[in-house]
N, C-alpha and C positions, 0 to 999 in steps of 0.2 A: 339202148346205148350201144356206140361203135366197140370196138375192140381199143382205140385210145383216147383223151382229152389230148388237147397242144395249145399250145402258145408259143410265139413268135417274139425271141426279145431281139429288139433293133440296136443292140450294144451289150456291153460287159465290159464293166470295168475292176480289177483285180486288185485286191487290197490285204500284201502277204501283213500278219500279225502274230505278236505274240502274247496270249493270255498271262498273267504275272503272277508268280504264288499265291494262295491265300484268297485267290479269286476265287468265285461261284463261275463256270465254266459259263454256264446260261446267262449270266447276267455282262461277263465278260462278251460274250460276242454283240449280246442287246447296246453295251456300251460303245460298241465299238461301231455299231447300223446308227446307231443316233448321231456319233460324229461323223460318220461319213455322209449322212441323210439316205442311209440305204435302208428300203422297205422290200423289195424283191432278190434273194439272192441263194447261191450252192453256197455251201459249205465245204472245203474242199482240202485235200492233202493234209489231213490234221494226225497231228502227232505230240507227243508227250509223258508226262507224266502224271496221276491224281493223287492224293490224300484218300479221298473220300468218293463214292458213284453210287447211283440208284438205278439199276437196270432192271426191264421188266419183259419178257418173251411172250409172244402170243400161245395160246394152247384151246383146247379143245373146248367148243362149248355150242350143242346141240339148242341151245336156245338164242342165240344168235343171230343175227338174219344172214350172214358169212360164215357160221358156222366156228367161227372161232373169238374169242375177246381174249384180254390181256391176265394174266395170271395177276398174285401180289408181286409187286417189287419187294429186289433182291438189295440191301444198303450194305453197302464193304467199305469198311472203315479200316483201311493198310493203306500202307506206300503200294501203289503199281503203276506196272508202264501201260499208256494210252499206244496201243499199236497201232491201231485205225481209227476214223471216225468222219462219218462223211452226214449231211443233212440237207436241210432246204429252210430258209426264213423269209417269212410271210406274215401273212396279218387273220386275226380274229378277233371278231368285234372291234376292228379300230384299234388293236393292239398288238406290237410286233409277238408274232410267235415263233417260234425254235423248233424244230424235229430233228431229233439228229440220231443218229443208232452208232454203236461201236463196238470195239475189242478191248477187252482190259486184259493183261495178265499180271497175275501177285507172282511173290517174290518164287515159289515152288514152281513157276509155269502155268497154274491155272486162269483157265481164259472164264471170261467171263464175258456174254456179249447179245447184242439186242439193245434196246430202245433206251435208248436215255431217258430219264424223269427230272423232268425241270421242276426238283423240289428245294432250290436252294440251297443242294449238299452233296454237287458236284464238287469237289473241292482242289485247287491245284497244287501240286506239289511243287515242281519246280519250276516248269515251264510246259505250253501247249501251243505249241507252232501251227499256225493255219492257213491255210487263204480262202476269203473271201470273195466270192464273186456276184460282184453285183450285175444282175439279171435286168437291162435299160428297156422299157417301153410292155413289160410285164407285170403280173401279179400274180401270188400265189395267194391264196384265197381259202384261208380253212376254217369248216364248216361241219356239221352234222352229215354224213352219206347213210341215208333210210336205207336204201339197196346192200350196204356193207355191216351195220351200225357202228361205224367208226367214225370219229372224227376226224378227217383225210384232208390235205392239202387240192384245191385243184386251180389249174394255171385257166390263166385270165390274158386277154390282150389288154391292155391298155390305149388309150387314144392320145396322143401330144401333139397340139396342130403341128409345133415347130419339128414332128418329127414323120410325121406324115398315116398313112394307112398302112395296113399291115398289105405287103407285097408290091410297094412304089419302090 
């Protein structure tokens, strides 16, 4: 394997939102890809506030084929602010998926940050401002990687007669 994978999206269409209290963050943005019929897309400029987050860091682990996997997730049930939060949505098995990684800090300042867990207990506090960008005539495609053992996103060309070959 090269030093990158790539994919070429032949558009982007941006779609600013606000996820609404009381949401599951994961399921908020899933609801938001089904009305817009978006299956390729960033995650982008997101900001707010949670209830609730499940974060989990990678760490050490000599039996790995990368030599690291993911520790337990970390569940913080407080009011804090979403300072960052950036990701990528894609499909597995036929089913839209989420990755998203971020910054929380509680009410002291403590940050909290790494990988979001799409366990249905992200939770919103008041609001999570985002945009969406839909990624046109790509795919993000995530799968098993044996070389890593992680489950990793990887980009796809897509083909649309009406929109031609990649580099027309």
């Amino acid at each position: 394997m090269g030093t990158f994978e790539a994919a070429t999206p032949r558009g982007a269409r941006r779609i600013a939102v606000r996820i609404t209290p009381g949401s599951d963050l994961f399921q908020g943005i899933r609801d938001v890809c089904r009305h817009f019929g978006i299956t390729c897309a960033s995650v982008e400029s997101a900001l707010g506030s949670l209830a609730s987050a499940t974060v989990v860091c990678i760490s050490d682990d000599s039996e790995s084929p990368s030599g690291a996997s993911y520790k337990e997730p970390t569940h913080i049930e407080a009011p804090m602010e979403l300072v960052a939060l950036c990701g990528t949505v894609g499909a597995m098995d036929g089913e839209t998926s989420i990755h998203l990684h971020g910054t929380v800090a509680l009410d002291e300042k403590t940050p909290y940050c790494g990988h979001l867990v799409d366990d249905g207990k992200n939770t919103v506090l008041a609001t999570v401002e985002m945009q969406i960008v839909e990624l046109i005539g790509m795919n993000w495609v995530r799968r098993h990687d044996p070389e890593t053992g992680f489950t990793l996103f990887k980009p796809e060309d897509s083909r649309y007669p009406d929109i031609g070959e990649p580099g027309r």
